[in-house]
C-alpha positions in Angstrom: 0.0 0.0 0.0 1.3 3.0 -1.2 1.1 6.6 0.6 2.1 8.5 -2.5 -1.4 9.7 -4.2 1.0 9.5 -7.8 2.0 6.1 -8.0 0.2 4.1 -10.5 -0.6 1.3 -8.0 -3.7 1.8 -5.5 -3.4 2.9 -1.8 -6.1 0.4 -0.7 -7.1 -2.3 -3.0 -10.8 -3.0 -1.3 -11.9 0.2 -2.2 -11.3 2.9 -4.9 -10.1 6.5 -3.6 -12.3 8.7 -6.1 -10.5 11.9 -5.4 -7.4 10.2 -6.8 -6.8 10.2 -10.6 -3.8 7.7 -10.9 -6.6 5.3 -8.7 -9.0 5.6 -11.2 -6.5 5.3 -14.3 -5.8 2.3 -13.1 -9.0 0.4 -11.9 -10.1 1.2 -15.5 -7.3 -0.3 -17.0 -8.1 -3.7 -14.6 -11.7 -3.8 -15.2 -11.4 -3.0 -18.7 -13.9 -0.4 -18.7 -14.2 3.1 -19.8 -14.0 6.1 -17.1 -17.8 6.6 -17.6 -18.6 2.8 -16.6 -16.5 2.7 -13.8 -18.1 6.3 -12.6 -21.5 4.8 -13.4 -21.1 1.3 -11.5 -19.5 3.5 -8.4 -22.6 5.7 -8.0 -24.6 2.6 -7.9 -22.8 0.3 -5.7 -20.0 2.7 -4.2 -16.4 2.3 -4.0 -15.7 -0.8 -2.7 -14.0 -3.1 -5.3 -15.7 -6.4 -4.2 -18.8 -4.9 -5.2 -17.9 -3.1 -8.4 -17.0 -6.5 -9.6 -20.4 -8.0 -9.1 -21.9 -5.4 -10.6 -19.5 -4.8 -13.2 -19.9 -8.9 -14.4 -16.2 -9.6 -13.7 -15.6 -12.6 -11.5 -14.5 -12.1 -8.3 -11.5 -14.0 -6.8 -11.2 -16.2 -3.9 -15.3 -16.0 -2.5 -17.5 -17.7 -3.0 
């Protein structure tokens, strides 16, 4: 986890800081979605990743 709000890696990878462009930049590159998706599935299910990955039809890794 990374202090440094310009590194490309997120500072918390359960949920996504909005208020951090290089966060965003690169939970769009892992969901494969544009910036619009990825602003659309947070207003409906918030920032927690878990979730965004439910609603966002990507499979989610080690639940069940």
């Amino acid at each position: 986890m990374s202090d440094n709000p310009l590194e490309p890696n997120p500072q918390d990878y359960d949920r996504i800081n909005v208020n951090v462009e290089a966060e965003l930049v690169y939970w769009t590159g892992q969901f494969g979605v544009t910036r619009a998706r990825l602003a659309e599935a947070i207003e409906q299910v918030g920032p927690r990743v878990v979730d965004l990955q439910k609603f966002l039809g990507i499979p989610v890794v080690g639940t069940d």
